[in-house]
C-alpha positions as CSV (number, residue, x, y, z in Angstrom):
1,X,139.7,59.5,87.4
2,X,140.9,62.3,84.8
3,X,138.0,64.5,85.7
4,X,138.6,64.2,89.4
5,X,142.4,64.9,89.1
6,X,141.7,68.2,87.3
7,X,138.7,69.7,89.4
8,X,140.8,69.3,92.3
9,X,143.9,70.7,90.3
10,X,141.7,73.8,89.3
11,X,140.0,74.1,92.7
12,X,143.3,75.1,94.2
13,X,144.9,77.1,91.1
14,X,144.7,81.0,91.6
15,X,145.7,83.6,89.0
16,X,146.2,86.9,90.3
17,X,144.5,89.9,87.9
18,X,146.3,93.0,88.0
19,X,144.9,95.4,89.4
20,X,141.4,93.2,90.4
21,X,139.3,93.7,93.2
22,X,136.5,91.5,93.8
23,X,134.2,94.1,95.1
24,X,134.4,96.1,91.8
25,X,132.6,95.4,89.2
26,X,134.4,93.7,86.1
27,X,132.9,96.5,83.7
28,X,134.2,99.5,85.7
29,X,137.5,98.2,86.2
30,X,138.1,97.4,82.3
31,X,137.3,100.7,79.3
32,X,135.8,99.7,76.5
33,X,135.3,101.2,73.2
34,X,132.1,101.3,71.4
35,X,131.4,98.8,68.9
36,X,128.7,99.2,66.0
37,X,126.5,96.1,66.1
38,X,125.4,96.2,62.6
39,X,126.9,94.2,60.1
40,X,127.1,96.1,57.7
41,X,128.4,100.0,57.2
42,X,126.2,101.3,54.7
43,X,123.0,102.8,56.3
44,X,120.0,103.5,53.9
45,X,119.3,107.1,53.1
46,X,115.3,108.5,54.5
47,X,114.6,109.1,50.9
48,X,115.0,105.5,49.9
49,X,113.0,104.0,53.1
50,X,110.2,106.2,52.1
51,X,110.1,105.1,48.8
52,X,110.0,101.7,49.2
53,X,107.4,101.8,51.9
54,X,105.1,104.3,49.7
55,X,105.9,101.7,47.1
56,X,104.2,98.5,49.5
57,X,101.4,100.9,50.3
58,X,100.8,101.3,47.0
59,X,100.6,98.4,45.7
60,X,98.5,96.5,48.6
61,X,95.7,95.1,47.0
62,X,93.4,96.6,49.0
63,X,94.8,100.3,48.5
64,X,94.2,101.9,44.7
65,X,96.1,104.8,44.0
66,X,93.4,106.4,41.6
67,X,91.2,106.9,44.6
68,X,93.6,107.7,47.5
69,X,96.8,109.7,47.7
70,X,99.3,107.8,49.4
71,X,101.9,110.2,50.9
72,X,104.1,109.5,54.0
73,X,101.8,111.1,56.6
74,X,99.1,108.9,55.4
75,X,97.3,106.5,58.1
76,X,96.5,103.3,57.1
77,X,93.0,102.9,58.7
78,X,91.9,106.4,58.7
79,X,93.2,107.7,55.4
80,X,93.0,104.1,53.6
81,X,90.5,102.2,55.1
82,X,92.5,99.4,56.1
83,X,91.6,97.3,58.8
84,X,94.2,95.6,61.7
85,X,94.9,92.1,59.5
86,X,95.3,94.5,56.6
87,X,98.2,96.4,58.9
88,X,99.5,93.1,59.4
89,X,100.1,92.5,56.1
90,X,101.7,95.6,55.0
91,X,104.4,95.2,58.5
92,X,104.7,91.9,57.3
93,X,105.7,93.0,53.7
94,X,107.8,96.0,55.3
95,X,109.9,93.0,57.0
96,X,109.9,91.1,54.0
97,X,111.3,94.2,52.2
98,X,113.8,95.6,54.4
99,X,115.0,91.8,56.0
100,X,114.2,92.3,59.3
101,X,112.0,91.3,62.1
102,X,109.9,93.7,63.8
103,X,108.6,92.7,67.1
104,X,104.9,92.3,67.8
105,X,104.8,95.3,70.5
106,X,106.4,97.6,68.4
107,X,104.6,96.9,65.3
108,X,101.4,97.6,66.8
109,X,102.1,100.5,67.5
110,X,102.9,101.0,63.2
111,X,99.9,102.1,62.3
112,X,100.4,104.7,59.8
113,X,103.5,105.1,56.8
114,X,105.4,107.8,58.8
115,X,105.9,105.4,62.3
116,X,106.6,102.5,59.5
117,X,109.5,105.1,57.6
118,X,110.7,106.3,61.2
119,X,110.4,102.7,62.4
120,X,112.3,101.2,59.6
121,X,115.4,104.3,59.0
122,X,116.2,104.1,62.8
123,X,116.4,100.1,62.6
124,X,120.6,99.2,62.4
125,X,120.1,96.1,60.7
126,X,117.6,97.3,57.8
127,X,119.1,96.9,53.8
């Protein structure tokens, strides 16, 4: 009984908007400012993204510093020998590291430690 006494209440209630018109668009009528989506202010520096993702690299089992030079232009399969589950791995510690999610399509395309320190310093939500 409630619920029918208010639909039909609502159905005939009508608030006029200033300056509305209902062929216009609700987001051209109204300006907006632009809001930062991260949460937090404090965006990490290149230097530190490449040193912590020259640090995973280097210390993937699979990788051994005495015989290869692991620099940021380094590829993983070419350069280390890595194969795709081994790139796997290393986006997965890269997440693990830098809390965040990368999405399958783009890491993919991660294949070597400069896409991972470009990747990861142009992510917003990266600490």
């Amino acid at each position: 009984m409630a619920w029918a006494l208010r639909s039909a209440i609502l159905g005939h209630v009508r608030v006029p908007v200033k300056g509305s018109n209902l062929l216009t668009p609700l987001w051209l009528t109204h300006r907006t400012t632009v809001r930062s989506m991260s949460s937090h202010d404090d965006h990490l520096e290149k230097t530190q993204v490449i040193d912590r993702i020259l640090d995973i690299v280097k210390t993937f089992p699979k990788v051994d510093p005495i015989f290869f030079s692991v620099t940021p232009e380094v590829h993983f399969q070419k350069d280390l020998g890595l194969d795709s589950l081994d790139n796997v791995e290393i986006i997965m510690a890269i997440e693990e590291e830098f809390k965040l999610e990368i999405p399958d399509k783009e890491a993919d395309k991660i294949d070597s430690c400069a896409l991972a320190i470009e990747y990861v310093y142009n992510h917003p939500m990266a600490s």
